[in-house]
C-alpha positions, 0 to 999 in steps of 0.5 A: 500500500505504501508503493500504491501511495507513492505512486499516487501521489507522483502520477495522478495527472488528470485523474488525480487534479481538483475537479469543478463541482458540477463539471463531468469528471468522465464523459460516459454514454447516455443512460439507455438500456441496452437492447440486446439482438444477439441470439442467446446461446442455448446449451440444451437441445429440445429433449434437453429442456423437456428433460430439466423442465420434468426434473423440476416438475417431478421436484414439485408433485413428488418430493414438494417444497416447504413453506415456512409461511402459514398464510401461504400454506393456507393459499396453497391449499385452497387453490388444491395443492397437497400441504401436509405440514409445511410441505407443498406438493403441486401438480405440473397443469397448476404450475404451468397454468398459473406461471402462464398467467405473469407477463413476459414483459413489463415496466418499473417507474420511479420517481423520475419517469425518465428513468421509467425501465422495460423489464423483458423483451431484448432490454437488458438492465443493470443494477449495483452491488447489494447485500454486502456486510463489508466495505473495501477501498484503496485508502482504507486497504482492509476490509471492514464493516459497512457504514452509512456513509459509504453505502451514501457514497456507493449509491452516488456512484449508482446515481452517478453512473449512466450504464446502472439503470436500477438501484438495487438493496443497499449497496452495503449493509450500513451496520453502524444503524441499529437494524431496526431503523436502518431501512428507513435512514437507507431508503431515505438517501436513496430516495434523495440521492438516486431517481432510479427504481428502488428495491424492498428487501422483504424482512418483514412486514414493517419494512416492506410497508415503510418502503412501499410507502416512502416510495409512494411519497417521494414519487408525489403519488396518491395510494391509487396512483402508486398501485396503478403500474410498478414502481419498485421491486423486491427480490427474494432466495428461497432457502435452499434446498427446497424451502421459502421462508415466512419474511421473504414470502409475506414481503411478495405478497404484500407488494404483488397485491399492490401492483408491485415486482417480485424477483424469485431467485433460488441460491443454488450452489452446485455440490452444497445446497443442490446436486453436484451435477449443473441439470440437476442444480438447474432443476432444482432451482426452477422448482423452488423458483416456480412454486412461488411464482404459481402462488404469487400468480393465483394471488394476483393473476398477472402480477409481474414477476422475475424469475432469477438464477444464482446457481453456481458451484463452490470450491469442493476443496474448501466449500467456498462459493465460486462464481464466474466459473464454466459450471456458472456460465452455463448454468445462466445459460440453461436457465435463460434457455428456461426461463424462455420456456417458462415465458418469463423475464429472468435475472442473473448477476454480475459475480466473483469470488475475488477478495479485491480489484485484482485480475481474478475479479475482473475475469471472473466477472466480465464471465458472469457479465457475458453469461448475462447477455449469451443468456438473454439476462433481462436484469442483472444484479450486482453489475458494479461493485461485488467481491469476495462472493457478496461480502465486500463492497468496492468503489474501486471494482465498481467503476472498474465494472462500470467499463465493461459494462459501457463495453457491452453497452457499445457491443450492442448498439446497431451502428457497431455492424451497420451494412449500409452503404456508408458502412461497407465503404466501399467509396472510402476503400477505393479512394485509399486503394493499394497504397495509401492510409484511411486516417486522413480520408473524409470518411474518417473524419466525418467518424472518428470521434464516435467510430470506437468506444472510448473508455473512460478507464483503461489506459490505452498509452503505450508502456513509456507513455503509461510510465511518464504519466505516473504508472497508475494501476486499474484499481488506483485510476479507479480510487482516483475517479471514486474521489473526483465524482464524490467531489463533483457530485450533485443529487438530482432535484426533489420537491422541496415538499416531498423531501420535507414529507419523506423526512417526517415519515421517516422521523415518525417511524423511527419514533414508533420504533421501527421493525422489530428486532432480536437485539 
């Protein structure tokens, strides 16, 4: 840490200079989804679907899946499943024909409508890091527990950065707020520092009521308004293998019967919690998603939901988890293949199991980033940020993902293969003939600026001139970035009004105590 500082401190050029609040500190692409023309990759033959789809049919009739969550025993039962005890056995023409019932298609609009997303079809969206316990940065150089202030300065980044599209759960766990309250300070400054779609966790009834009605608010919507069309989401593990437990299932059904998203992905880690085998893994985590997709489905017929794929493996030498391996790759493959089957948006992830911003985190990641889009990924979680398996969030490998995410961006975009007759060039190839260059053509020149992508990280100079420039590392251009867009940062407009409504919510609710807790 010590030769990184130096070298910070002899070469930080541009990166490194005072920036003007409000000036761009990169120049980025616009914030547009992409859409994704490719033809998915597709592993599985037809006898292989029909194959998968009968293992996780026969999951569900035969063996059966545990609900921990009476009222949805008692939904169960009613719509004619088999419950003995907590457990579920349902038929495939259930399923089926209540999974027939979710759109394949929908929209999620937050509080600024011009961040409005499509979920499905060939728009892909990516979303930050969640979930981490821990922080790790290139100033602080050890991993520690997350804190309100960096899980604020996380979620500038998530506002900051065009390629993110959706504000995911808290881009790390703030465990310096008691637990009881931490929900509302959270969704207060993501609320305030972000204006794209907000996610719930559902950890019982109070938080998922407070977000539903702290998104409501800053939205300037009336409770009729709110439930019109989606505005938010959450997303749920089953507890694998085979159950869904009773806070995860009550927070979906309170947003499905107010018009809101849900994201049903089973975890799903060949060789631990699922067979060794990656059909059988597959199989498995369908089921388990499925299951809870039918009950949503029966609740609130047409209800949008997602289903979500985070099967892996882990490293049978030590039991650790292990994500952007072959196993991971084809596993997002065979469930987008599915998930298609199924006619139902699917979420994958942007994973690695890299402790920091190193080589093996970036391979690792673009692999689970490219197995999003060979699949036909529809949302893509923790796009920017993860490490070391979801317990550490970083500035530093989020910006450093941000580039492979502009990367695929550009990848998609129809100009890149344009056939027209400007773009065979075939003029331009015969003005130039045996002899000359193309730099200095007017062809050239009328498309040099936007002919290739520019990255706003990598470092394209050549040794010698990477070496004069101070010799920066990825990770420390990137740590150098992190400073400067903290610096410039300004959060997008909110009604002085709301801003005021959503602050007294959040005071009165912290008054009434908040969610309970056990400690």
């Amino acid at each position: 840490m010590a030769d990184q500082a130096t070298r910070r401190r002899r070469g930080g050029g541009r990166a490194g200079a005072t920036a003007r609040r409000g000036a761009a500190v990169i120049e980025q692409m616009p914030f547009s989804p992409p859409i994704n023309r490719d033809r998915p990759i597709e592993p599985l033959s037809q006898e292989g679907v029909a194959a998968i789809h009968d293992g996780a049919m026969r999951i569900l009739e035969e063996i059966g899946i545990a609900f921990l969550n009476p009222e949805a025993l008692g939904i169960l039962r009613e719509a004619g499943c088999t419950v003995e005890g907590d457990t579920v056995r349902m038929g495939r023409d259930f399923v089926m024909e209540m999974v027939g019932k979710a759109p394949s298609q929908f929209t999620l609009t937050p509080r600024n409508p011009a961040r409005r997303l499509t979920v499905g079809g060939d728009t892909m969206l990516f979303g930050n890091v969640s979930s981490p316990p821990n922080y790790w940065d290139m100033e602080i150089g050890r991993k520690v527990p997350g804190t309100r202030e960096q899980c604020a300065n996380l979620l500038k980044l998530t506002q900051y950065f065009n390629c993110i599209h959706f504000a995911g759960g808290y881009p790390v766990e703030p465990v310096d707020i008691h637990a009881s309250v931490r929900h509302l300070d959270v969704l207060y400054d993501k609320l305030t520092l972000t204006d794209k779609v907000m996610h719930a966790y559902s950890l019982g009834k109070e938080r998922v009521e407070d977000v539903m009605e702290m998104v409501r608010i800053a939205g300037g919507l009336s409770h009729e308004e709110f439930e019109a069309t989606p505005r938010m989401y959450t997303n749920i593990n089953s507890t694998s293998p085979l159950k869904h437990d009773f806070p995860m299932i009550d927070g979906c059904l309170r947003l499905v019967r107010r018009g809101q998203a849900v994201v049903v992905t089973p975890f799903t880690l060949a060789g631990a919690m699922a067979p060794v085998t990656m059909a059988g893994a597959v199989a498995q985590s369908l089921a388990e998603a499925l299951c809870a997709i039918a009950l949503f489905q029966y609740v609130r017929p047409g209800c949008p939901c997602v289903i979500g794929t985070f099967t892996s493996n882990v490293d049978m030498k030590s039991g650790a988890p292990a994500f952007g391996t072959p196993e991971y790759m084809r596993a997002t493959q065979m469930t987008g293949q599915m998930a298609r089957f199924y006619g139902l948006p699917m979420r994958s992830s942007g994973v690695c199991a890299a402790n920091v911003p190193d080589g093996q985190a970036m391979w690792e990641t673009s692999n689970s980033l490219w197995a999003a889009v060979q699949s036909g990924t529809h949302m893509v979680y923790h796009a920017a940020g993860w490490l070391e398996g979801g317990l550490i969030a970083s500035p530093e490998k989020f910006i450093m993902d941000c580039e492979v995410l502009q990367q695929i961006q550009r990848y998609m975009q129809p100009e890149v293969w344009d056939t027209s007759t400007d773009g065979i060039a075939l003029d331009a190839i015969k003005s130039v003939g045996k002899t000359g260059h193309f730099f200095g053509i007017q062809h050239t020149q009328d498309r040099y600026t936007t002919a290739f992508y520019q990255p706003f990280l990598s470092d394209w100079r050549n040794y010698e001139g990477w070496e004069a420039a101070g010799a920066i590392w990825t990770p420390e251009r990137a740590h150098l970035l992190y400073k400067r867009i903290l610096e410039t940062f300004e959060a997008p407009p909110m009604d002085a009004a709301i801003r005021d409504e959503l602050a007294a919510f959040v005071a009165r609710r912290k008054a009434e105590g908040g969610a309970p807790t056990d400690f």
